[in-house]
GUVO-343357 format. One record per residue (C-alpha): residue number from 1; z, y, x. Coordinates in steps of 0.05 Angstrom, whole numbers. Layout:
BEGIN
+------+--------+--------+--------+
: nuro :      z :      y :      x :
+------+--------+--------+--------+
:  NUM :      Z :      Y :      X :
...
+------+--------+--------+--------+
END
This chain:
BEGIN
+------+--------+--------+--------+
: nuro :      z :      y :      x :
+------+--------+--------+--------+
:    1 :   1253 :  -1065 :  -1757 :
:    2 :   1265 :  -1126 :  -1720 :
:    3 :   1210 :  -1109 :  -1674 :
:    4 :   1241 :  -1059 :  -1641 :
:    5 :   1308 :  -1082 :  -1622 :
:    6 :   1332 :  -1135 :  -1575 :
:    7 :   1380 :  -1185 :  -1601 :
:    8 :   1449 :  -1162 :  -1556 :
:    9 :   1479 :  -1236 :  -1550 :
:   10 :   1458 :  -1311 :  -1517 :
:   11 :   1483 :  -1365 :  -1486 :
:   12 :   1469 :  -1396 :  -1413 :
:   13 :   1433 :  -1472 :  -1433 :
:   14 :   1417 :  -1515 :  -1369 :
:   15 :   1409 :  -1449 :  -1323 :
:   16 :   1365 :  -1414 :  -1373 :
:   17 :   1393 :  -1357 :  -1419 :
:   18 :   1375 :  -1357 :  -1492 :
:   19 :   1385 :  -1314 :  -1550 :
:   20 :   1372 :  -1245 :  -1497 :
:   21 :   1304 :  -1215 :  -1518 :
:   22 :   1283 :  -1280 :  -1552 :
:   23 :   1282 :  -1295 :  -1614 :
:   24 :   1347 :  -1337 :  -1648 :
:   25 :   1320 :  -1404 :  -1655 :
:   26 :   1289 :  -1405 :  -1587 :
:   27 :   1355 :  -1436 :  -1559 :
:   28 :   1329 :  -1500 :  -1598 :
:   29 :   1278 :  -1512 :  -1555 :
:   30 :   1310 :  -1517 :  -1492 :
:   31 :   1348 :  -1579 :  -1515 :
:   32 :   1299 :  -1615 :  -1461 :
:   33 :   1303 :  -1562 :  -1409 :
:   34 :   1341 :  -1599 :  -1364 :
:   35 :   1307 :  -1658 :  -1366 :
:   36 :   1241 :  -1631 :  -1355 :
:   37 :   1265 :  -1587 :  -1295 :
:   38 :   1272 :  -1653 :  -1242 :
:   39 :   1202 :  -1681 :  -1277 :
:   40 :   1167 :  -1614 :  -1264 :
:   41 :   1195 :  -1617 :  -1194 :
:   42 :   1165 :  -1686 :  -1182 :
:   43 :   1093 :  -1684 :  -1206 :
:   44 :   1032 :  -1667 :  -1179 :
:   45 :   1022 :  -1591 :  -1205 :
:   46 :    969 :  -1544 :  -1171 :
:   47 :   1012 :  -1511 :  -1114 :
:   48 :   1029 :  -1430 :  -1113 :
:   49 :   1017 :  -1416 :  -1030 :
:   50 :    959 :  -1372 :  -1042 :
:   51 :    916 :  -1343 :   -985 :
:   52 :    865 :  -1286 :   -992 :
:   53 :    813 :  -1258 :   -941 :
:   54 :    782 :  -1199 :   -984 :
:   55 :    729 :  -1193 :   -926 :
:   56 :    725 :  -1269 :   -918 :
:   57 :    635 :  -1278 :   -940 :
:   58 :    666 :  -1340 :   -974 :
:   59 :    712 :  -1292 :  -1025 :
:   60 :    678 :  -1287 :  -1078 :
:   61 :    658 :  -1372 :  -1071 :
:   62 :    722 :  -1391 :  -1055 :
:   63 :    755 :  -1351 :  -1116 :
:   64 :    706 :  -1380 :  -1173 :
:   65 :    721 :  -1449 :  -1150 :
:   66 :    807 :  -1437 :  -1158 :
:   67 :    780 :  -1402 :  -1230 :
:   68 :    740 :  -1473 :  -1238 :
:   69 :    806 :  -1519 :  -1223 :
:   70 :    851 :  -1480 :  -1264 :
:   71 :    803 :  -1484 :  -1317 :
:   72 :    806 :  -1559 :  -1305 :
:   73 :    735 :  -1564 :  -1286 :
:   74 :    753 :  -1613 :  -1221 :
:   75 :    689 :  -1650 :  -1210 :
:   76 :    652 :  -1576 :  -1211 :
:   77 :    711 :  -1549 :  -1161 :
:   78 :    706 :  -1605 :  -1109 :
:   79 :    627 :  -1592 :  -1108 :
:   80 :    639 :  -1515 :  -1102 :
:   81 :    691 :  -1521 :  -1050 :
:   82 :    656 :  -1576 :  -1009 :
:   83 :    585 :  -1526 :  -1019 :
:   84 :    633 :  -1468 :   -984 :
:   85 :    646 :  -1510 :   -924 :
:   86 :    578 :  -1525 :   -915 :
:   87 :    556 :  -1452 :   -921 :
:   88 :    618 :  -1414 :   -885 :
:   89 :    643 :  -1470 :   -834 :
:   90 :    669 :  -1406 :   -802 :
:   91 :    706 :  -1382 :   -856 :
:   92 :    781 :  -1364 :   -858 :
:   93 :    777 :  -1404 :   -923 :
:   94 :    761 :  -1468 :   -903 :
:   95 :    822 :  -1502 :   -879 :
:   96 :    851 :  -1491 :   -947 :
:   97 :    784 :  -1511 :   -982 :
:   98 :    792 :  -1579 :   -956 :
:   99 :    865 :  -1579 :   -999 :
:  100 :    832 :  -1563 :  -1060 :
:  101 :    771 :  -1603 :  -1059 :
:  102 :    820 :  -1660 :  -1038 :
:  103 :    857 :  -1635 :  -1104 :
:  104 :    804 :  -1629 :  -1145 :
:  105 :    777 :  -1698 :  -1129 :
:  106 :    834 :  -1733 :  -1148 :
:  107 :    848 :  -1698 :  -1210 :
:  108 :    784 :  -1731 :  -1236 :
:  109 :    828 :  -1802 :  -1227 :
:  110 :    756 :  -1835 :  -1205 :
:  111 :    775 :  -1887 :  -1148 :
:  112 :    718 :  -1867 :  -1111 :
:  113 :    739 :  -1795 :  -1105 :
:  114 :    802 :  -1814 :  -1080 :
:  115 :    778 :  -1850 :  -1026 :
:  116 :    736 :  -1784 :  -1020 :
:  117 :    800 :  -1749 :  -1029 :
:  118 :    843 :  -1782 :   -973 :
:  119 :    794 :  -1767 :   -926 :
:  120 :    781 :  -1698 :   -929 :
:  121 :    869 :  -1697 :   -922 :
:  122 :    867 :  -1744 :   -861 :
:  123 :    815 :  -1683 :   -838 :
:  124 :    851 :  -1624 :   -856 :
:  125 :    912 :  -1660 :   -823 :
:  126 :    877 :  -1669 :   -758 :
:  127 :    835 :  -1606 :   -752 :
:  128 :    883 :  -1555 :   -790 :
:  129 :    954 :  -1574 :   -786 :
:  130 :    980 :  -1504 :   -799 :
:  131 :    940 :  -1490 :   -863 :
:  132 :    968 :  -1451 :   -913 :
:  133 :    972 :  -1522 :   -949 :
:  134 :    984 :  -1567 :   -901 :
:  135 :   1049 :  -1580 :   -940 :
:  136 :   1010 :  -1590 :  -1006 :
:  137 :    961 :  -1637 :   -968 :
:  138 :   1017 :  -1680 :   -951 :
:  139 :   1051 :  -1687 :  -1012 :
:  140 :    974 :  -1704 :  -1041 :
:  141 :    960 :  -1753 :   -996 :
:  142 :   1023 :  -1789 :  -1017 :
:  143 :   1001 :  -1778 :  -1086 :
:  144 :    933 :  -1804 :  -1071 :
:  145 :    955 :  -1870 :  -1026 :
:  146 :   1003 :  -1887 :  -1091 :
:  147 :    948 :  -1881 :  -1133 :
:  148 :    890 :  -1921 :  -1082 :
:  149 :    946 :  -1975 :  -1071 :
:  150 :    952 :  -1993 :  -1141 :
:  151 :    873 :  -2000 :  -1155 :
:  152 :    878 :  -2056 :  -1104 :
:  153 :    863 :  -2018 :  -1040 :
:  154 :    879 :  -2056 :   -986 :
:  155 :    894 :  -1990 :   -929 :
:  156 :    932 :  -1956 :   -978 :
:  157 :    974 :  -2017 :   -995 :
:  158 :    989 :  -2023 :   -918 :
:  159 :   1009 :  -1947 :   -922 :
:  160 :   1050 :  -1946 :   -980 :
:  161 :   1101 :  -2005 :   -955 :
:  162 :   1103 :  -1982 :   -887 :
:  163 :   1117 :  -1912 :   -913 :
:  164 :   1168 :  -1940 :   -964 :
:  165 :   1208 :  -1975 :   -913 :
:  166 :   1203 :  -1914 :   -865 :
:  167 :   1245 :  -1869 :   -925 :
:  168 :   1296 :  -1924 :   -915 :
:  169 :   1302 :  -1937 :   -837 :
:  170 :   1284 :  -1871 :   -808 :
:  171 :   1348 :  -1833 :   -781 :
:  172 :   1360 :  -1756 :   -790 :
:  173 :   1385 :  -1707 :   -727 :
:  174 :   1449 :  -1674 :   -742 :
:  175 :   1454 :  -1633 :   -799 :
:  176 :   1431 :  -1557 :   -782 :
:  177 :   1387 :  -1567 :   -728 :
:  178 :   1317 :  -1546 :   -739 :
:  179 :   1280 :  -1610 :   -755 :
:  180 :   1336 :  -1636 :   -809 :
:  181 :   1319 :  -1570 :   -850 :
:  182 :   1248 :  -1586 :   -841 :
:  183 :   1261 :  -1659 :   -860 :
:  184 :   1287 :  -1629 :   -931 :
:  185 :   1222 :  -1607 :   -954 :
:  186 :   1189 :  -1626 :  -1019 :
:  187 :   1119 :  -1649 :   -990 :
:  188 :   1152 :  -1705 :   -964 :
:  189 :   1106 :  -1759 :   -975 :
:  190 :   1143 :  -1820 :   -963 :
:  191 :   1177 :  -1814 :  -1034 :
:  192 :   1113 :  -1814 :  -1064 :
:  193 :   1098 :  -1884 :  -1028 :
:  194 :   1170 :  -1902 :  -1055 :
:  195 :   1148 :  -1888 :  -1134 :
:  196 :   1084 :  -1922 :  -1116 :
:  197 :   1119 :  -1983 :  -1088 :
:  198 :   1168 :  -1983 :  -1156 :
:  199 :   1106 :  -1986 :  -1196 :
:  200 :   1075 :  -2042 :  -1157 :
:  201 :   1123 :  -2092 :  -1148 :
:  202 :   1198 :  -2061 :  -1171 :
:  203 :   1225 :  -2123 :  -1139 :
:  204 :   1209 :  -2098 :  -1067 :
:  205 :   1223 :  -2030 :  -1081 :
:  206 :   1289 :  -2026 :  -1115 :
:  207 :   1331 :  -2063 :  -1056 :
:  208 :   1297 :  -2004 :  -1007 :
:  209 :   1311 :  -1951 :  -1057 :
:  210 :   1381 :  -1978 :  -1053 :
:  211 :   1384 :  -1971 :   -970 :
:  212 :   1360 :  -1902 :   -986 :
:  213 :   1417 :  -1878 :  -1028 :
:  214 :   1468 :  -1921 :   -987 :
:  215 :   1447 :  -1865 :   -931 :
:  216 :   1504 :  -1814 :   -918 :
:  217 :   1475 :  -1778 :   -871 :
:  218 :   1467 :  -1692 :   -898 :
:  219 :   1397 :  -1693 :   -879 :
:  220 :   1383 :  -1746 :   -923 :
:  221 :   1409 :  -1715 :   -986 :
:  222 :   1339 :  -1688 :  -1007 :
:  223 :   1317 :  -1755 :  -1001 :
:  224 :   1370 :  -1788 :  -1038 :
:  225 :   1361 :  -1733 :  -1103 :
:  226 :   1281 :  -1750 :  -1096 :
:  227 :   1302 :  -1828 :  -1103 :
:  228 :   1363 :  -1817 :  -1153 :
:  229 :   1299 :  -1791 :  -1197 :
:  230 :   1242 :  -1842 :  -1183 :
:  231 :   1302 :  -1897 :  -1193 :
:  232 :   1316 :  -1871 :  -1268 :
:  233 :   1237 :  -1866 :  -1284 :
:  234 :   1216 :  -1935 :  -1283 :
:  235 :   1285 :  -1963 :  -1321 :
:  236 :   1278 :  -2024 :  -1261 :
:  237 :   1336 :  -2074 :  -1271 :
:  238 :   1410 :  -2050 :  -1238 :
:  239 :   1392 :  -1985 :  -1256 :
:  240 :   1450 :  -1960 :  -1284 :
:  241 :   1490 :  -1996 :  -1238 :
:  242 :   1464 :  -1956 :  -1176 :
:  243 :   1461 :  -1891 :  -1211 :
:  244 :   1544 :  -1907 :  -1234 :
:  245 :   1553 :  -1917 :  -1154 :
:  246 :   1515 :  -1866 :  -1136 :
:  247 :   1548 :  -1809 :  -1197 :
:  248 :   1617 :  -1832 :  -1168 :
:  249 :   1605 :  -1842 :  -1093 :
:  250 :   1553 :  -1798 :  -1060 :
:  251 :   1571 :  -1749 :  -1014 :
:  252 :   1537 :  -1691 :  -1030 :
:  253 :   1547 :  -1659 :  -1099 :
:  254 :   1477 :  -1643 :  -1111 :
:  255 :   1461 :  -1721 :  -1113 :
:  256 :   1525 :  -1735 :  -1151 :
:  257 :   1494 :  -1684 :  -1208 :
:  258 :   1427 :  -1708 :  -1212 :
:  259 :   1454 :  -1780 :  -1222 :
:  260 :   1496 :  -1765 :  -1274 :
:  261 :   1437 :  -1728 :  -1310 :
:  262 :   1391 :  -1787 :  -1306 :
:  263 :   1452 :  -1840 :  -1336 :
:  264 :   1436 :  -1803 :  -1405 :
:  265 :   1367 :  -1822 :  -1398 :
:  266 :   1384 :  -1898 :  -1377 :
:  267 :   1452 :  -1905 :  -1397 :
:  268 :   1482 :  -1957 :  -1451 :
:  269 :   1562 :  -1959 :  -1466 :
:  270 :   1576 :  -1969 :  -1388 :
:  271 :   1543 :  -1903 :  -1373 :
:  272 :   1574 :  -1869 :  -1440 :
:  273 :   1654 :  -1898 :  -1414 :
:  274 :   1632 :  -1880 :  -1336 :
:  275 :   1607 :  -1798 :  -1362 :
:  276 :   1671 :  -1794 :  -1404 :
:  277 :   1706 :  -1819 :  -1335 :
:  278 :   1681 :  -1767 :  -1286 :
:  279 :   1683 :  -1711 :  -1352 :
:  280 :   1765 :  -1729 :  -1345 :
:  281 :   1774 :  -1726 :  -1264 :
:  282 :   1721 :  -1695 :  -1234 :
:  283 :   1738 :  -1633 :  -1198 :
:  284 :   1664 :  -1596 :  -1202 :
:  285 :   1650 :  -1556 :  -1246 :
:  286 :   1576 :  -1563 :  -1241 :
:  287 :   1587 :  -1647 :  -1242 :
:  288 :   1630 :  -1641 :  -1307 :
:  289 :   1572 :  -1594 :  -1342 :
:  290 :   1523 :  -1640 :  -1315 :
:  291 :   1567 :  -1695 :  -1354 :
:  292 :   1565 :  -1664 :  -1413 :
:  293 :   1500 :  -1657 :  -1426 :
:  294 :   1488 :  -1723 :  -1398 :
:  295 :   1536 :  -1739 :  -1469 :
:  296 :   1490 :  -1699 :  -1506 :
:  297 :   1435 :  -1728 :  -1501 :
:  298 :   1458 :  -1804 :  -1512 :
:  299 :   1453 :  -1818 :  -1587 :
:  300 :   1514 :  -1855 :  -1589 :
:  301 :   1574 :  -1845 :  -1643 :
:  302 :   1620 :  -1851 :  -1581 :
:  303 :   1587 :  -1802 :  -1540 :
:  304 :   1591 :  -1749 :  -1595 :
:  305 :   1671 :  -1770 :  -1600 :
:  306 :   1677 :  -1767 :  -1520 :
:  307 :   1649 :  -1686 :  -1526 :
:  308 :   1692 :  -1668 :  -1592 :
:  309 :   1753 :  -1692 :  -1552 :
:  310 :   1734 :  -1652 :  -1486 :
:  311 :   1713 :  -1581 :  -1532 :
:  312 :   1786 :  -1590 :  -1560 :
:  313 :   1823 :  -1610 :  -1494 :
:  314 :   1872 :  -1554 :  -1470 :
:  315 :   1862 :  -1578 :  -1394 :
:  316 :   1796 :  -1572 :  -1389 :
:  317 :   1755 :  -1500 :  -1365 :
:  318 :   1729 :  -1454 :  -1425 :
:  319 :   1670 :  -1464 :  -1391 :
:  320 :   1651 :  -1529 :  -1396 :
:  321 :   1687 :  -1535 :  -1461 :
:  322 :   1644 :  -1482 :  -1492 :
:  323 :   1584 :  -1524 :  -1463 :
:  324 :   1617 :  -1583 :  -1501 :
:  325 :   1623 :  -1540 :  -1566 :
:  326 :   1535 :  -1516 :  -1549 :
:  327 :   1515 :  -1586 :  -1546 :
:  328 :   1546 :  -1611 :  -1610 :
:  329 :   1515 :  -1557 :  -1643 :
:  330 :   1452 :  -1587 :  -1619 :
:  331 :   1465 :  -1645 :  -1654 :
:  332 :   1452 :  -1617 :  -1718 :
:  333 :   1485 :  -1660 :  -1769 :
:  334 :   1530 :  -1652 :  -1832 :
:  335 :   1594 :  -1682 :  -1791 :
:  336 :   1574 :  -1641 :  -1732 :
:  337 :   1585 :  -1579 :  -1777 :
:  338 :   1637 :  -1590 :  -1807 :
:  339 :   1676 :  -1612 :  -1747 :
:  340 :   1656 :  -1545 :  -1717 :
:  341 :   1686 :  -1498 :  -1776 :
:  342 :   1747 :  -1543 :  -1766 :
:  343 :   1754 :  -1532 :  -1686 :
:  344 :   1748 :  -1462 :  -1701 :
:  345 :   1817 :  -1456 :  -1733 :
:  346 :   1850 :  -1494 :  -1676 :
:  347 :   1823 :  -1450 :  -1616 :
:  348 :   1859 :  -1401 :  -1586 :
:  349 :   1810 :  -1374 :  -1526 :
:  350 :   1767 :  -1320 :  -1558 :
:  351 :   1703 :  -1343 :  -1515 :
:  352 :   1712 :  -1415 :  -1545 :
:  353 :   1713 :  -1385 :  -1624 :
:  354 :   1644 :  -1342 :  -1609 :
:  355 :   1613 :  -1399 :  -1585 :
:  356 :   1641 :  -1439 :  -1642 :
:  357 :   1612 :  -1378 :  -1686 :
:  358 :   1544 :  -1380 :  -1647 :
:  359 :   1536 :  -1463 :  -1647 :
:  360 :   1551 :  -1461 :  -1728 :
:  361 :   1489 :  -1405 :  -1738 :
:  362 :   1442 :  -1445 :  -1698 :
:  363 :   1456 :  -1499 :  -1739 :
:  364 :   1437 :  -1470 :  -1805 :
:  365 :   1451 :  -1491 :  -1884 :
:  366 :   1488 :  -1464 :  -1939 :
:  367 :   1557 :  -1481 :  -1921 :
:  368 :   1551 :  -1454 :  -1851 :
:  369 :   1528 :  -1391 :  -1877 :
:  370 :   1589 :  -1385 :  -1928 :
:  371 :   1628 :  -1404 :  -1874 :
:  372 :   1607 :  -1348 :  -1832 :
:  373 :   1607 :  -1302 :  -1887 :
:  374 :   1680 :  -1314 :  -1907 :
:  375 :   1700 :  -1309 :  -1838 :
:  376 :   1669 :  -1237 :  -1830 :
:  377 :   1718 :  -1211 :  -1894 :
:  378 :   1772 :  -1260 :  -1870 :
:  379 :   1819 :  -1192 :  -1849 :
:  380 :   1868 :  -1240 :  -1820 :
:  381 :   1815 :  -1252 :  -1765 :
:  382 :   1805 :  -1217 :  -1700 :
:  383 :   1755 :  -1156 :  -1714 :
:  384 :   1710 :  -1175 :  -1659 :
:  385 :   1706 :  -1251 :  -1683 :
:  386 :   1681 :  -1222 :  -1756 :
:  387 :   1637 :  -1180 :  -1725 :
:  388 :   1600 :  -1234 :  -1692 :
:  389 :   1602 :  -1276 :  -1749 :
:  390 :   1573 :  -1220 :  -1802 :
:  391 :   1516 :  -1210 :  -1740 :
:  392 :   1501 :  -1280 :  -1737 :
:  393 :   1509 :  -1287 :  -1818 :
:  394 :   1452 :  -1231 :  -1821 :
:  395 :   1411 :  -1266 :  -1767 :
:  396 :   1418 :  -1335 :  -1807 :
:  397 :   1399 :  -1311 :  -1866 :
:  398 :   1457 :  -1292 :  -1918 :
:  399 :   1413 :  -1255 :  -1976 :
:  400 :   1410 :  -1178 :  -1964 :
:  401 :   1449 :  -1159 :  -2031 :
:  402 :   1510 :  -1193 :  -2010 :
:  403 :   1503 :  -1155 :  -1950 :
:  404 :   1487 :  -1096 :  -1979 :
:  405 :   1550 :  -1099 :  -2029 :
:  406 :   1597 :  -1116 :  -1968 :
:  407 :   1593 :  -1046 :  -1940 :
:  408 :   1626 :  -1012 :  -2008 :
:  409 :   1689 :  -1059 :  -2005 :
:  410 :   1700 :  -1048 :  -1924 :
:  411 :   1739 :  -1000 :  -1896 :
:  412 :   1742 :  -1012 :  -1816 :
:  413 :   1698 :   -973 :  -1792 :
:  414 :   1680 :  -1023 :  -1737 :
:  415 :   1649 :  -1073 :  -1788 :
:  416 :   1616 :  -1016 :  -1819 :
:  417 :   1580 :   -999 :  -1762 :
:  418 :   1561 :  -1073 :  -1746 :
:  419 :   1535 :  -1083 :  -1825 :
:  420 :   1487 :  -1015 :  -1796 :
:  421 :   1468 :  -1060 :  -1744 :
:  422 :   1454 :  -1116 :  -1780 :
:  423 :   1407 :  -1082 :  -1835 :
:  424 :   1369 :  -1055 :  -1772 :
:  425 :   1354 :  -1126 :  -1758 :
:  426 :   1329 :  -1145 :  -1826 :
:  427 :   1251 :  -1133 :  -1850 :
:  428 :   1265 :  -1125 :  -1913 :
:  429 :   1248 :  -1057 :  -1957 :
:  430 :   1324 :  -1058 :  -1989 :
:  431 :   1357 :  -1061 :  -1913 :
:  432 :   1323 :   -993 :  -1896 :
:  433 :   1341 :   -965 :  -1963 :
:  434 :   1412 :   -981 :  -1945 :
:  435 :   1409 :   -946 :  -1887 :
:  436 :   1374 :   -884 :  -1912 :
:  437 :   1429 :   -889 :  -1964 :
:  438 :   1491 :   -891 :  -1912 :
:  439 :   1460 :   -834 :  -1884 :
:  440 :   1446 :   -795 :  -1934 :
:  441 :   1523 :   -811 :  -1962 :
:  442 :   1573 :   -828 :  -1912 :
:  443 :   1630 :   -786 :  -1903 :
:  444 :   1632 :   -815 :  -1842 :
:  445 :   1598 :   -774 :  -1780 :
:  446 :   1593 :   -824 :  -1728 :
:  447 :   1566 :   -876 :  -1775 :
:  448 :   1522 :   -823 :  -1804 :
:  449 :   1491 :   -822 :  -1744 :
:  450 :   1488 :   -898 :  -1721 :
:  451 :   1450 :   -900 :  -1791 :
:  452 :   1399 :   -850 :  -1770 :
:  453 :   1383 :   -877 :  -1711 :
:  454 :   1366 :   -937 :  -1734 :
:  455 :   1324 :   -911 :  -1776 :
:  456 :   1286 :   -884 :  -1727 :
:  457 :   1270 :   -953 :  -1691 :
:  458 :   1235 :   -965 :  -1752 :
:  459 :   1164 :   -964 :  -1765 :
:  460 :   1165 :   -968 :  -1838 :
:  461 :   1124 :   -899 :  -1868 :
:  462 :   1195 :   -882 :  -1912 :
:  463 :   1235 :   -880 :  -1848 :
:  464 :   1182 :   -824 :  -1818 :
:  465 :   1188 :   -786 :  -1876 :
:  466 :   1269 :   -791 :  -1887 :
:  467 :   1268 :   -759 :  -1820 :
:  468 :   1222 :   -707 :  -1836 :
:  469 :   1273 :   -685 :  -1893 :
:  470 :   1326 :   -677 :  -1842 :
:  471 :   1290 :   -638 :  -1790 :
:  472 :   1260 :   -595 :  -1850 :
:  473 :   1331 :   -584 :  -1876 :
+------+--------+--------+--------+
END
């Protein structure tokens, strides 16, 4: 019956919401979301601007060769786009062709392609500078120089330090004119001669990374986030150091955040003591949340220690407490658990207990389960705290018979109608004969009828025929 029916709860993980038409344990795989996100943002992907000409003669051509390079066929691609230049040098296709065989050339990695590659950019540059991917080509040719530079070529070593060394010197217009917005745009390719420089020689790059971030100018701010992340890839030595400065000191919150993020991926016991530091005094919300999961994802017995004391701390915002209280139920470990059924008894805030309830289901195992179990007969307990914890019992696991035998010894109606609910979400035979059963045998009406409905979300041949009987009646 599952299949039918949308699981009604979730929880907001790193901007993405889990548990909402998905199943329960997806919200384990988006431990990593956040730390993907920035390295998704960074790389070299195929771009989205699409342009289409239906009448274009080139159509057809140019559509099997963008079928070809998202097939990963690149070295067939760059022939097929480079063959519909040659044919069509008329067509409306062609400025973007260049992009894509420029693309498709350097996916294959060979160092004569990219040579190949940086020309046919330099080209599209000069011939086609308002090409649907004009922005792409730019980013590409960064990506491409980086790439040249460290295979020894001698041009593209030129390029990348004088490009590296632009990021740092150039100077911005005021913020909110025209070409600052512009200046804020992702295709900017002197960051990709930055992360070539860092891989080079680190020694040369690190001190102009540094000038970067000193900036505090708002049109650099795009800037400084792109350099706040090639600074945490490469691990280079003062890392943490500048990304401390940078967490505590930059002007613009945005930068602050990502810096933070990347000290859990760099961080030792400096970077645990400075997160626990901005957790206590920073005034942003989003910098604090960003600290936490910063926390979580350090595998450190003080870090773990540094969240338990936030999720617990009256001061700080539900919020980012219940974040807290999600991430140590990430950390799925014996002490974890049973410091969670523990914090449960000494919330007050009705938000904080369901996420309490929720963290303890993820995290699975026997006691959790009795836990939850004795909570949803606990009738000292709110009734909509046991009803979450008998729906989140039932999605765990708890066997069907003791569910089954729960709805004889209740008598609030409101936790009979959630035990309906939860047999609607079980597959099993007996949790449709329980419903057919409460049906069939409740004096209740409403519930009655809660019953038969579910029943009808079913797909099972004995549900179809119960219903029969009652429209034959």
């Amino acid at each position: 019956m599952r299949s039918t029916t949308w699981i009604s709860m979730g929880v907001v993980v790193g901007g993405l919401w889990v548990g909402r038409g998905r199943p329960l344990q997806a919200s384990r795989f988006v431990q990593g979301a956040e730390r993907a996100v920035p390295a998704v943002a960074a790389a070299v992907a195929t771009p989205v601007r699409r342009v289409e000409f239906p009448g274009d003669p080139a159509d057809s051509l140019y559509k099997a060769a963008r079928s070809l390079v998202n097939r990963g066929s690149y070295t067939q691609a760059a022939r097929t786009f480079a063959d519909l230049i040659k044919r069509y040098p008329k067509s409306a296709y062609v400025p973007d062709s260049f992009y894509w065989q420029a693309f498709s050339l350097y996916k294959t990695g060979d160092a004569s392609n990219l040579k190949r590659a940086r020309t046919l950019l330099d080209y599209q540059k000069t011939h086609y500078p308002k090409a649907a991917s004009a922005g792409d080509g730019r980013a590409l040719y960064g990506q491409v120089q980086g790439q040249l530079a460290q295979q020894g070529d001698q041009d593209a070593i030129i390029w990348v330090s004088q490009n590296a060394k632009i990021a740092a010197d150039s100077t911005r217009p005021a913020a909110g004119s025209q070409s600052c917005a512009n200046g804020d745009d992702d295709d900017d390719p002197r960051m990709a001669a930055l992360n070539a420089l860092l891989q080079m020689d680190a020694d040369r790059a690190v001190p102009i990374l540094k000038k970067v971030l000193a900036r505090r100018d708002a049109c650099s701010a795009a800037l400084r986030r792109k350099a706040v992340f090639i600074l945490a890839q490469q691990h280079a030595a003062g890392t943490e150091d500048i990304l401390l400065d940078v967490a505590r000191n930059d002007p613009d919150s945005d930068v602050r955040q990502q810096a933070v993020f990347w000290l859990s991926q760099v961080g030792g016991d400096r970077a645990v003591s400075a997160l626990d530091s901005i957790l206590r005094t920073a005034t942003d919300p989003e910098l604090q949340e960003k600290a936490i999961f910063a926390l979580s994802q350090i595998d450190s017995p003080a870090a773990v220690k540094i969240l338990r004391d936030y999720a617990e701390r009256a001061s700080g915002s539900v919020e980012s407490r219940g974040k807290a209280i999600f991430w140590l139920g990430q950390k799925d470990t014996p002490e974890n658990a049973a410091y969670l059924r523990g914090l449960y008894a000494k919330l007050t805030d009705e938000d904080l207990k369901e996420k309490t309830i929720f963290s303890l289901a993820q995290m699975g195992g026997d006691e959790n389960l009795k836990w939850l179990m004795d909570l949803a007969v606990n009738e000292r307990e709110p009734i909509e705290m046991r009803k979450k914890a008998l729906f989140w019992a039932g999605q765990s696991g708890a066997a069907l018979d003791q569910l089954v035998g729960l709805y004889a010894k209740t008598t609030n109606n409101d936790m009979k109608e959630q035990l309906i609910f939860v047999y609607s979400q079980r597959d099993e035979a007996g949790a449709l004969d329980k419903l057919i059963d409460i049906a069939k045998h409740e004096t209740d009406k409403e519930l009655r009828k809660k019953a038969i409905f579910w029943i009808g979300q079913s797909h099972d041949p004995k549900a179809a025929q119960y219903l029969q009987e009652i429209i034959d009646q």
